[in-house]
N, C-alpha and C positions, 0 to 999 in steps of 0.2 A: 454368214450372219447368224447371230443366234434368235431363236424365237423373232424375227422381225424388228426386233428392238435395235441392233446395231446396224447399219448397211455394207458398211466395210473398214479394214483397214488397209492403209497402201504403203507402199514404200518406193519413192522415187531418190534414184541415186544421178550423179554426174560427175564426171571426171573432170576437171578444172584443166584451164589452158590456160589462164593468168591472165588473158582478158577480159574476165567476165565483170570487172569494176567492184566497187566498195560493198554494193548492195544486191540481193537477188528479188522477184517478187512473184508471190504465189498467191491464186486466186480461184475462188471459189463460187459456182453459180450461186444464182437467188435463193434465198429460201434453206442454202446448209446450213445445218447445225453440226461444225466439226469444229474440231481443236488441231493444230498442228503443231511440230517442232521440226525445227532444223538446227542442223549442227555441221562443222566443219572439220574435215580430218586432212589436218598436212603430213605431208609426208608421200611417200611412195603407197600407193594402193594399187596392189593388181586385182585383189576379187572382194566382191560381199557378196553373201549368201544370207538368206533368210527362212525362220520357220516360225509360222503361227498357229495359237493353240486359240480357236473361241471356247465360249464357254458361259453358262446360263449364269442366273443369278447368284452369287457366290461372294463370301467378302475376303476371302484371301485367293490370289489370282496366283498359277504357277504356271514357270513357260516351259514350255515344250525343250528336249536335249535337241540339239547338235552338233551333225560330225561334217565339217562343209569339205573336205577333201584337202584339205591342205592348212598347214600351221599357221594358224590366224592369233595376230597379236590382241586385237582389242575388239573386245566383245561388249554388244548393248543388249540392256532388256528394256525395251518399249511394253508399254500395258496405255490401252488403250479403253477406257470404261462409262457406261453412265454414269452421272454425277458430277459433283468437283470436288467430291472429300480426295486428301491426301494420306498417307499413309508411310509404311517403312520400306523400305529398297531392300533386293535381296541380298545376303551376308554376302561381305565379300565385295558387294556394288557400290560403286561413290556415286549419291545423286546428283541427276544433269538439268533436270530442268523439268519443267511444269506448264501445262498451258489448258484452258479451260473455256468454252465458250457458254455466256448464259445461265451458268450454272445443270447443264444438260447434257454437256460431255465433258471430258478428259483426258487430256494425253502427259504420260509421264516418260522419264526415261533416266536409267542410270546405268554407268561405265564399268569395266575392270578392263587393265591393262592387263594380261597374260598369258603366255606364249602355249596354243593347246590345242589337242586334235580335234577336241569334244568339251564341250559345256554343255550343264544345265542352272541356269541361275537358281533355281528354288522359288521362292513364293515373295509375292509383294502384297503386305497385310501387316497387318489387319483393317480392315475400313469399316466403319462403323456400320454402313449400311452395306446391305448386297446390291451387289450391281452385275448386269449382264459386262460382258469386257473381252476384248481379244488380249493376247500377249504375244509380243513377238522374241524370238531370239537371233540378233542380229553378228555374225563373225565378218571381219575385216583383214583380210592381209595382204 
């Protein structure tokens, strides 16, 4: 958490068995103020690894490098922030999506497909205002 002001970021994963039907659902005690995204990856997945950077009030957010141990095709940057302003993805990243609760938090996140020991996405900014915010870097392969 930074300064008190964010509680957490999370990252739940699950390997699909083709049962799981059209829709999934995700739920939240009383009283959260969070923002979520989900996304789906077909295909063959054996690992995800994750690394997250918090970080105080700041208006350009940068994620943290990784090296997840093995050649990971497609890599996310998750930035997780106060507010709901949006901003620019990092070079190089296609934006994935956006989700905002209240106008009190934020969750962003955008893609690159490519084939690599190690990433660092760079910075997601500029946002007009500072805001405290985790970033995550997410490897997939």
């Amino acid at each position: 958490a930074v300064s008190g002001q964010l509680r957490f970021v999370a990252l739940f994963t699950k390997i699909a068995t083709g049962s799981e039907g059209a829709s999934q659902t995700v739920s939240f005690s009383g009283g959260t103020n969070c923002a979520a995204l989900a996304w789906r990856v077909a295909g063959s997945v054996d690992n995800c690894v994750a690394s997250t950077r918090n970080v105080a009030s700041v208006t350009e957010h940068s994620f943290p490098a990784l090296t997840p141990g093995g050649n990971a095709q497609l890599w996310f940057a998750v930035l997780h922030r106060l507010g709901s302003q949006t901003a620019t993805q990092p070079s190089g990243y296609t934006y994935g999506g956006y989700s905002s609760y209240s106008s009190s938090v934020s969750s962003m996140f955008a893609y690159r497909e490519i084939s690599a020991t190690s990433e660092t996405p760079g910075t997601w900014g500029s946002f007009a205002t500072a805001q405290a915010g985790s970033s995550v870097t997410i490897a997939i392969w």
